[in-house]
C-alpha positions, 0 to 999 in steps of 0.5 A, a space after each residue: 534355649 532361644 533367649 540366649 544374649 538375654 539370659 546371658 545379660 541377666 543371669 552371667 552378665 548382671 552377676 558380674 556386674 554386682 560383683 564387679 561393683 564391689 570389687 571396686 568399692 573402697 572399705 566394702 561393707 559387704 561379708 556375705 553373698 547367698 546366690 541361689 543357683 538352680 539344680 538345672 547344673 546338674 542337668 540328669 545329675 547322678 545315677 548308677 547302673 544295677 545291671 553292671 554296677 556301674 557308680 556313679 553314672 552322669 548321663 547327658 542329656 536324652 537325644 531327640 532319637 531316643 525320646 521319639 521312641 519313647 526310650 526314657 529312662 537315661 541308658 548306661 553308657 557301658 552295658 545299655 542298661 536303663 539306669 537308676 537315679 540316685 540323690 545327687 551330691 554337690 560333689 557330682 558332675 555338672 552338665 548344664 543342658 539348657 542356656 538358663 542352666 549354662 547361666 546359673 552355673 556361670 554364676 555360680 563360678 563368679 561368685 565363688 571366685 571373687 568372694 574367695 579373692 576379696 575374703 566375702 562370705 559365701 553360700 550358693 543354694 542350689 533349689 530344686 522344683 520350688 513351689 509354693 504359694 504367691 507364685 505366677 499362675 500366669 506364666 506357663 514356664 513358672 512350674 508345674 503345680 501353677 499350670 496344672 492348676 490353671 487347667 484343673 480350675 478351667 475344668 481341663 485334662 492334665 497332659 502328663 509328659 513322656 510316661 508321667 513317671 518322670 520325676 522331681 524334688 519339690 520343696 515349699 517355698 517356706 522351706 527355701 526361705 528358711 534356708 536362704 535366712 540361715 545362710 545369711 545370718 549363720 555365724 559361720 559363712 558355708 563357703 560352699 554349695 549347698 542342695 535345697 530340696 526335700 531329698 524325695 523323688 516324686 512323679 509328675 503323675 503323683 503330683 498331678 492326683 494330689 493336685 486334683 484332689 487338694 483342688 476337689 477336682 476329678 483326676 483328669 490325667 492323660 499321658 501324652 508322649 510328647 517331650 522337650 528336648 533338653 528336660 531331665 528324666 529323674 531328680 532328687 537331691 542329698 541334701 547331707 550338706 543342708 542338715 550339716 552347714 545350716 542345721 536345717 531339715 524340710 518341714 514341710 511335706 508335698 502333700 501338707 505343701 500342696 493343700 496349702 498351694 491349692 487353698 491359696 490358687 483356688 481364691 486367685 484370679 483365675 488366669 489364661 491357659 496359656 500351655 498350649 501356647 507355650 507348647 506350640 512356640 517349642 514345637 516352633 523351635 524344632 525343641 518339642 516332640 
């Protein structure tokens, strides 16, 4: 939210570039471009109102106010009513809700509109919480398996925030990486957006109690209240398009996923705790509460 210019350079800017590379290049021997794009387009992404029967419902984002008091469930815009989340389709709504978000959908329109004009293939992937072994347990923005998973080896408590029961659709990194070979080498290009997740909403709490236990370490869990201003309430992807353009389902759970991530962070080097660090630079910004 406070790197905008950079996030623009590197995710819109350098897209256009590339494409701008091949739009000019003579006898192109390019037939396919795969971007992987975020589920972050969505921003809350689709719901329905059980008290009025509102469907579908796009919420926007969750105001600095209602956050403040706890209020955390996204509220229907006709009756008031907290809504349901229900799997969101690539057909839904967009509504980027942070600058990273804005990029990655502005990547998505380069790269639909220039392959469509210079007849390249295309296919853009939009992955859901992607986790996995090898990566950054450095970086406190990475993901939330590789934080927890720093504070459980340094004998921490787990801050759970808002009500711990926000939830999101976490896929293996094997799996996305099947996804992204099948689009490369699929016979026939998808020209299309495509939904790579599990298709299952599963909390934080639930996450951080499998963590704990696939690290041998007490469920040392707190809720905390406390909550960034532009983070969703609830995710889980349809994930119909996947099965029907690739031919590909998930293989592997969350908790046969999160075994594997624990056996391999569990012999890393054990890196900083840098939450609280990264927690105080949002509070700094005014984008934490």
């Amino acid at each position: 939210m406070y790197e905008i210019a950079r996030y623009n350079e590197v995710n819109s800017q350098g897209t256009a570039l590339l494409l701008d590379i091949l739009a000019q290049s003579p006898g192109r021997g390019v037939r396919r471009i795969v971007l992987t794009s975020s589920r972050s387009v969505y921003g809350e992404g689709r719901y329905h109102c059980t008290h009025c029967g509102a469907d579908p419902v796009y919420p926007g984002s969750r105001s600095a106010q209602a956050l403040a008091a706890g209020r955390w469930e996204p509220a229907c815009p006709q009756c008031g009513s907290d809504l349901t989340a229900a799997p969101t389709r690539e057909i839904d709504a967009t509504q980027p809700a942070s600058i990273y978000a804005a990029t990655k959908l502005a990547q998505e329109d380069l790269v639909r509109v220039t392959c469509e004009a210079l007849g390249i293939g295309h296919a853009i992937l939009r992955l859901q919480n992607v986790y996995g072994e090898g990566q950054s347990l450095k970086n406190p923005y990475t993901g939330i398996l590789s934080i927890f998973s720093t504070k459980l080896r340094h004998g921490a408590e787990l801050p759970l925030f808002e009500d711990g029961e926000e939830t999101r659709d976490f896929v293996h990194v094997s799996d996305v990486a099947e996804a992204l070979a099948l689009a490369l080498t699929i016979e026939q290009a998808p020209n299309s957006v495509i939904n790579v997740g599990s298709g299952i909403g599963t909390s934080v709490r639930e996450v951080a109690a499998l963590l704990s236990d696939a690290l041998g370490k007490p469920r040392n869990l707190r809720v905390t209240g406390e909550y960034r201003l532009g983070d969703i309430r609830h995710n889980a992807a349809d994930i119909t398009r996947l099965r029907e353009l690739l031919g590909f389902t998930p293989q592997i759970d969350l908790a046969t996923g999160i075994k594997r991530f624990a056996r391999w962070a569990a012999g890393e080097e054990l890196p900083e705790d840098r939450l609280d660090q990264a927690n105080a630079e949002l509070r700094q910004r005014g984008l934490m509460g």
